[in-house]
C-alpha positions in Angstrom: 132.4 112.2 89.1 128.8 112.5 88.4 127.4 109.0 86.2 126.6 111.6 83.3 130.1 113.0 82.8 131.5 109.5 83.6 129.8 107.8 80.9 130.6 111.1 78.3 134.6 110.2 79.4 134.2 106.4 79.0 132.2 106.9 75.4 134.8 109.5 74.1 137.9 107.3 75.7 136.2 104.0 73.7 135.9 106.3 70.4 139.6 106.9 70.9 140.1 102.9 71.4 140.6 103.1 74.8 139.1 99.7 77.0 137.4 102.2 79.3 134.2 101.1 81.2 131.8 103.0 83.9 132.7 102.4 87.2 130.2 102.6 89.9 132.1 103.0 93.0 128.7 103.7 95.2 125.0 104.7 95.4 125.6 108.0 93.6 129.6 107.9 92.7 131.5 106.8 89.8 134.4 106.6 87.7 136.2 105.2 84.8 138.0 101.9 85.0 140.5 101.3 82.1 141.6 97.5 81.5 145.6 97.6 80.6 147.8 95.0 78.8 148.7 93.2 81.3 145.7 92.9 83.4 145.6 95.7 85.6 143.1 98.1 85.8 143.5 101.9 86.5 140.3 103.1 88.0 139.8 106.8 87.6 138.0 109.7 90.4 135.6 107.2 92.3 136.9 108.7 95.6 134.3 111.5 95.5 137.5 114.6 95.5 137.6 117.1 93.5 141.1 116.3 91.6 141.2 113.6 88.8 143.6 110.6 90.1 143.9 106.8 90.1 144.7 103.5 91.9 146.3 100.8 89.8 144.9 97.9 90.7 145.2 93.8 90.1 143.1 91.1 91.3 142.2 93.8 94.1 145.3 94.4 95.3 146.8 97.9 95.1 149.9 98.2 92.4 150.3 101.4 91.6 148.1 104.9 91.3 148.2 108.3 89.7 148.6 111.3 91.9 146.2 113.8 91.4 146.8 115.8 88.7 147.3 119.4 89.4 144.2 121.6 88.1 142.4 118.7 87.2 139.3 120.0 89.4 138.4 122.7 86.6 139.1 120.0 83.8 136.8 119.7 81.0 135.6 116.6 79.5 137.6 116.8 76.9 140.7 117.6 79.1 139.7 114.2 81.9 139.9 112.1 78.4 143.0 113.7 77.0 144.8 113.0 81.0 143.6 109.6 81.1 144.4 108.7 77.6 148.4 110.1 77.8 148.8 108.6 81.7 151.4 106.0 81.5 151.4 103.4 84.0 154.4 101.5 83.5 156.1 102.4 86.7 154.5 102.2 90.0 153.7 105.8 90.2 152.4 107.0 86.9 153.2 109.7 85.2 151.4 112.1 82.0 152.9 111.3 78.9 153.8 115.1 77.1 151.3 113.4 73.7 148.6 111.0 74.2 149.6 107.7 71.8 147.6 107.4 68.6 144.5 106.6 68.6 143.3 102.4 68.1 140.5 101.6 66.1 137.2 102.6 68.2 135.6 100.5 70.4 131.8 99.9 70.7 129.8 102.1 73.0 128.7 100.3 76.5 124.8 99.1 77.4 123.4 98.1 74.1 119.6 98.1 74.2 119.0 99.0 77.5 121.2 102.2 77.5 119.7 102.9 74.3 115.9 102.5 76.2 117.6 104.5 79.0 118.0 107.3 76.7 114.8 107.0 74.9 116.2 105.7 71.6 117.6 109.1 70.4 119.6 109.1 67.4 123.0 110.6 68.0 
């Protein structure tokens, strides 16, 4: 996932209440890491494939993941957000809920003043 689209997921994901932060997985890769209840984190499509999965991670060890989910290569910005928000990661492998859960209260939008002098102090 390019940073742009990343960062779109992670703002729409936080609007939606959604602990989601950028993940920068290399020089020019990233992702979406979303913090879960119990202190794992599921960090989203900083492998550099095409398909939209995740590893389940706590305290860096390996939990559980998503397998890729099928079509997810052609997925939308709006459609990455909607998979992410419905996965369910109570079991080991995780698996998409048919209806996302309702939305929390939104979240405030990541970087502060220095993504706001990043993007040139444009309202939005």
């Amino acid at each position: 996932m390019d940073e742009n689209r990343a960062r779109l997921v992670v703002d729409a994901l936080r609007e939606r209440g959604v602990p989601a932060h950028l993940e920068r997985a290399g020089v020019s890769q990233f992702g979406v890491r979303v913090m879960l209840p119990d202190g794992r984190q599921a960090i989203w499509d900083t492998d550099g494939t095409a398909g939209l999965e995740a590893q389940v991670m706590r305290d860096g060890v390996l939990v559980g993941f998503v397998p890729v989910i099928d079509g997810s290569e052609h997925f939308t910005e709006h459609q990455v957000v909607e998979a992410i928000a419905r996965t369910d990661y109570d079991q080991p492998i995780a698996r998409q809920r048919r209806t996302a859960p309702p939305p929390a209260p939104p979240l405030p939008r990541e970087g502060g003043f220095f993504r706001r002098f990043r993007e040139g102090f444009r309202d939005r």
